[in-house]
C-alpha atoms as a printed R data frame, in Angstrom:
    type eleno elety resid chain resno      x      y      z
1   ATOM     1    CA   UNK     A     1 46.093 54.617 45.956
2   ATOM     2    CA   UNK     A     2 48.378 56.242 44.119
3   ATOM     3    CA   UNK     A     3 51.728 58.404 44.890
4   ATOM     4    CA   UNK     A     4 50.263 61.658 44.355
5   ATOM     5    CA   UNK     A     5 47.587 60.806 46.634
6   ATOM     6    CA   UNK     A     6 50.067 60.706 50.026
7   ATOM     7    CA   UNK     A     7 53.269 62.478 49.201
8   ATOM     8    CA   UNK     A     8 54.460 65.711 50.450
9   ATOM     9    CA   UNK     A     9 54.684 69.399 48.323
10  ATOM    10    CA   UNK     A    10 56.307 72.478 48.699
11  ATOM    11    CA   UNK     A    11 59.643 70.463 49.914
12  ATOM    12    CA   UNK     A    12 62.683 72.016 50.887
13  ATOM    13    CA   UNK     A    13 65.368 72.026 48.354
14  ATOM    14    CA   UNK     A    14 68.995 72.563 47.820
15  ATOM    15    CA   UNK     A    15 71.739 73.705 45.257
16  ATOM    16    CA   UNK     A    16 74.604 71.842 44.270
17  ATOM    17    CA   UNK     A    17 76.702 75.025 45.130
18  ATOM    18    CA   UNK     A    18 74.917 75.597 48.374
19  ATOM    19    CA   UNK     A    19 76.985 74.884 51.764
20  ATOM    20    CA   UNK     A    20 76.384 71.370 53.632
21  ATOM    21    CA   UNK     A    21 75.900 73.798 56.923
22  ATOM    22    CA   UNK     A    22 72.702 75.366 55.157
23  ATOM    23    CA   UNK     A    23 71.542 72.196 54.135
24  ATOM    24    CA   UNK     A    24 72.089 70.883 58.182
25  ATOM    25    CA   UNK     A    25 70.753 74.392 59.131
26  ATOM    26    CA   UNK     A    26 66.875 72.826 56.789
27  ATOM    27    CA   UNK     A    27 67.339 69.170 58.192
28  ATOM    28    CA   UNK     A    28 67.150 70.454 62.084
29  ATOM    29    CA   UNK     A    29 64.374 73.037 61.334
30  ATOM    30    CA   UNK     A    30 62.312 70.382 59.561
31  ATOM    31    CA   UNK     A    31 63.065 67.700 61.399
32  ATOM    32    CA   UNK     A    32 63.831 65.281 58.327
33  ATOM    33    CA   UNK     A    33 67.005 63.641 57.239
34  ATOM    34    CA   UNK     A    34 66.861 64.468 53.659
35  ATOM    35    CA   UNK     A    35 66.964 66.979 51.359
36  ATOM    36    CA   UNK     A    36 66.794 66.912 47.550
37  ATOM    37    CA   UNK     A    37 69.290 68.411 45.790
38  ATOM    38    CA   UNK     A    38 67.682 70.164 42.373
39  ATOM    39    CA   UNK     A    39 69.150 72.767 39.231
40  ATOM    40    CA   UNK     A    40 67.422 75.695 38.537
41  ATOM    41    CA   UNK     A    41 64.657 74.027 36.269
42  ATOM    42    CA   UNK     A    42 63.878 71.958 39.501
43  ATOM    43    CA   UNK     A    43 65.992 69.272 37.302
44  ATOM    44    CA   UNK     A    44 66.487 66.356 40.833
45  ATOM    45    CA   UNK     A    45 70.208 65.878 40.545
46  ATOM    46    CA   UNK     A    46 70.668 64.461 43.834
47  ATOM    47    CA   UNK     A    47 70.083 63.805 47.516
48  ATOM    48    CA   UNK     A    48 71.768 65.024 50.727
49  ATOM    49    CA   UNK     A    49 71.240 62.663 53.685
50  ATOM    50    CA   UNK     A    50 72.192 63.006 57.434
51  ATOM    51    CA   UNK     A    51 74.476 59.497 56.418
52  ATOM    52    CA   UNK     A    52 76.004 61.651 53.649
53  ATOM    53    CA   UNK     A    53 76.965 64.494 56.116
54  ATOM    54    CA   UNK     A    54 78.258 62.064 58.552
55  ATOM    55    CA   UNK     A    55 80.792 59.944 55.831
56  ATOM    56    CA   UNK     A    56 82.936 62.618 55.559
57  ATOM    57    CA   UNK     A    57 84.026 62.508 59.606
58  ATOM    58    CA   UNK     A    58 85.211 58.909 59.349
59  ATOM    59    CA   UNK     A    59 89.151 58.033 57.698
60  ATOM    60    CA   UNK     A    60 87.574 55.371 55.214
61  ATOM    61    CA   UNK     A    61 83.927 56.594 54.183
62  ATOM    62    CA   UNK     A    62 81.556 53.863 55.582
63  ATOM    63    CA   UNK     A    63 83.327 52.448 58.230
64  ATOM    64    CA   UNK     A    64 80.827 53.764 61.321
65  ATOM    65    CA   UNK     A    65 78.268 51.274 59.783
66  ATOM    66    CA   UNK     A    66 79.959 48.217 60.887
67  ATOM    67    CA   UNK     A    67 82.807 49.937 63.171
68  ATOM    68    CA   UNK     A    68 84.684 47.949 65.448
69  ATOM    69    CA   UNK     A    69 88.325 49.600 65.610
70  ATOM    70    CA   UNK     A    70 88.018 50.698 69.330
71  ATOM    71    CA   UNK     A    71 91.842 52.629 68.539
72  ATOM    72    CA   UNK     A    72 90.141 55.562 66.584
73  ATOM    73    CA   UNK     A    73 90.335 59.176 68.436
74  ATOM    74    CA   UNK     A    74 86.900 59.869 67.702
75  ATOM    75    CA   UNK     A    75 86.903 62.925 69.690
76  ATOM    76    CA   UNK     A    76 89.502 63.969 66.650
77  ATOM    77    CA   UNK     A    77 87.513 62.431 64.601
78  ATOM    78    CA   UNK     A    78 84.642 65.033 65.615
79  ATOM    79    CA   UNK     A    79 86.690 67.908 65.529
80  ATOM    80    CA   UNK     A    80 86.515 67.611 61.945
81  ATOM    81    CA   UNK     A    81 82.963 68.550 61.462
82  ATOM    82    CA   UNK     A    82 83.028 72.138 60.814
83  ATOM    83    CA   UNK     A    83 85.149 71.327 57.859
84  ATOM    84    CA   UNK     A    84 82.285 69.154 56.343
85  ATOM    85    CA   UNK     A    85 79.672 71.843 57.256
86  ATOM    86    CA   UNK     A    86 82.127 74.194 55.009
87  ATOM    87    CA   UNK     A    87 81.565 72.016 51.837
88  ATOM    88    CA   UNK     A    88 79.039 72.557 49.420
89  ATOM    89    CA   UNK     A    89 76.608 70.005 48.793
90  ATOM    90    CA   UNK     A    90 77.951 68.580 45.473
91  ATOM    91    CA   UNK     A    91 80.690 67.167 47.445
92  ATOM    92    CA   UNK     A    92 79.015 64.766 49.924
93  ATOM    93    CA   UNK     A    93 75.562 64.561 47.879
94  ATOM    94    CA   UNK     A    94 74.278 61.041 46.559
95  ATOM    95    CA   UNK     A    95 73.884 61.628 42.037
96  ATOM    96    CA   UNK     A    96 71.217 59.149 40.393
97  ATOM    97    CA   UNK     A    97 68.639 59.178 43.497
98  ATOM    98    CA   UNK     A    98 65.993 56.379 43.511
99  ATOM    99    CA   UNK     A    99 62.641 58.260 42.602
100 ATOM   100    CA   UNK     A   100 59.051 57.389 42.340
101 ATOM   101    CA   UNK     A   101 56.237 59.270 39.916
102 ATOM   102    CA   UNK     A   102 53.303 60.562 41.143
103 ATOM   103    CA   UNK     A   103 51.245 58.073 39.364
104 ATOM   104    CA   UNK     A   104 53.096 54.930 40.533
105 ATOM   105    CA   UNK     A   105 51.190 52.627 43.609
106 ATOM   106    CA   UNK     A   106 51.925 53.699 46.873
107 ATOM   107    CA   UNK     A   107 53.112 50.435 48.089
108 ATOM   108    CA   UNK     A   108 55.484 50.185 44.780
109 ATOM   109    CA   UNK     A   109 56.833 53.128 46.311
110 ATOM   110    CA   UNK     A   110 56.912 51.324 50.144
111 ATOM   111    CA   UNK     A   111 58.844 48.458 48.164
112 ATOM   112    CA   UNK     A   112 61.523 50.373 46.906
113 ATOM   113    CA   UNK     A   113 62.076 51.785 50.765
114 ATOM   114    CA   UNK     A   114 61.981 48.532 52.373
115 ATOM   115    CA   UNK     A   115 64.902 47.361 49.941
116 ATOM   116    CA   UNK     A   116 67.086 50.300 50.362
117 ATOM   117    CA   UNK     A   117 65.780 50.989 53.886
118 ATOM   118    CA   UNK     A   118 65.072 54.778 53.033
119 ATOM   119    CA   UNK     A   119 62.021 56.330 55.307
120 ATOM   120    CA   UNK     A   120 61.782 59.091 52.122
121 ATOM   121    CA   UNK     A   121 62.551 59.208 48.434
122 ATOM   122    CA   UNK     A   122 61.765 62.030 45.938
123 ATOM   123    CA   UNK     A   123 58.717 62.175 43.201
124 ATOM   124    CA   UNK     A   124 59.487 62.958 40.161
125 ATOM   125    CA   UNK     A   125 57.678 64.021 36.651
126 ATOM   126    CA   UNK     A   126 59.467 64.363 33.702
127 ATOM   127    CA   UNK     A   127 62.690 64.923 35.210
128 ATOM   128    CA   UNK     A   128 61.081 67.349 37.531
129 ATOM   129    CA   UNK     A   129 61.069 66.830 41.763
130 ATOM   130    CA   UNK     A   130 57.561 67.531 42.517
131 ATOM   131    CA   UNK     A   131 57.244 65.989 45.567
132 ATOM   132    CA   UNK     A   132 58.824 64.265 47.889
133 ATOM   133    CA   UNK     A   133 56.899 60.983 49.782
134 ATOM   134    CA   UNK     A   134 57.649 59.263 53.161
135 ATOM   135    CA   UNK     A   135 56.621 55.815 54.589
136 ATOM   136    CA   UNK     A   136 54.690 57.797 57.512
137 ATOM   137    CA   UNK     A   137 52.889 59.646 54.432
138 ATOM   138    CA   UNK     A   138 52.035 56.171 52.612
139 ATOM   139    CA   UNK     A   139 50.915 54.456 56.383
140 ATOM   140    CA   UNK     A   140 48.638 57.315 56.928
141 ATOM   141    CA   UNK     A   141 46.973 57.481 53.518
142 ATOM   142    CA   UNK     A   142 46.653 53.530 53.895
143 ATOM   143    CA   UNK     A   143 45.218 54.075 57.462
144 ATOM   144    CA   UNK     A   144 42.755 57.174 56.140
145 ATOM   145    CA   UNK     A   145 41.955 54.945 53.761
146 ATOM   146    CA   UNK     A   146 41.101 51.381 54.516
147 ATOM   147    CA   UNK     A   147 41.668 51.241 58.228
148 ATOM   148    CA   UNK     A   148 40.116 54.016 59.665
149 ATOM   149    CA   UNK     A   149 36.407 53.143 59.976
150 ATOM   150    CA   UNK     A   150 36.992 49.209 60.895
């Protein structure tokens, strides 16, 4: 089974220039925690992920991962998060995203998840996003598939 056989079209997409509150605003509303970033030509340039939006709040980017100063103010430290919603998205997106073609194996695709622990990553052809493709999407066209009728 192949890539193009699971994944997801018609994603949501951002701009580069576009505000990290509208890109929020199309995380909530589609319940997902990323969004691809894309140029005009659909070009992928990069990723915004809820991690991305949440870097910003904390002194040394990183540091909620494996936090254990128990001095911070993070009540301060939450006050700042209308100033990240007021960046645009080239500021806090990830450049380079890992990407998958449509006509790679779905479980290639599972592979490079499980090593960067991403639940999503975009497809691309020829530069292009046309797609993007989840774990959920690749269990379900495995289960369709080969588990269904047993």
């Amino acid at each position: 089974m192949l890539v193009h056989d699971v994944m997801s079209t018609g994603v949501v997409m951002a701009k580069k220039t576009d505000t990290v509150r509208s890109v929020v605003v199309k995380m909530l509303s589609r319940n997902c925690g990323a969004i691809p970033v894309v140029e005009d030509d659909n070009r992928l340039v990069g990723m915004v992920t809820v991690r991305d939006v949440m870097l910003p709040l904390y002194p040394n980017y990183g540091d909620y991962i494996h936090d254990n100063v128990r001095s911070r103010d993070f009540s301060e430290m939450e006050e700042g998060y209308p100033d990240v919603l007021a960046k645009k998205v080239e500021e806090i997106m990830s450049t380079n995203p890992l990407t998958v073609s449509p006509n790679d194996p779905i479980l290639q695709a599972a592979s490079y998840m499980g090593l960067k622990n991403f639940r999503r990553i975009p497809v691309v052809e020829k530069g292009k996003l046309v797609g993007m493709v989840s774990i959920g999407d690749i269990n379900r066209g495995l289960f369709l598939e080969k588990g269904a009728s047993h």
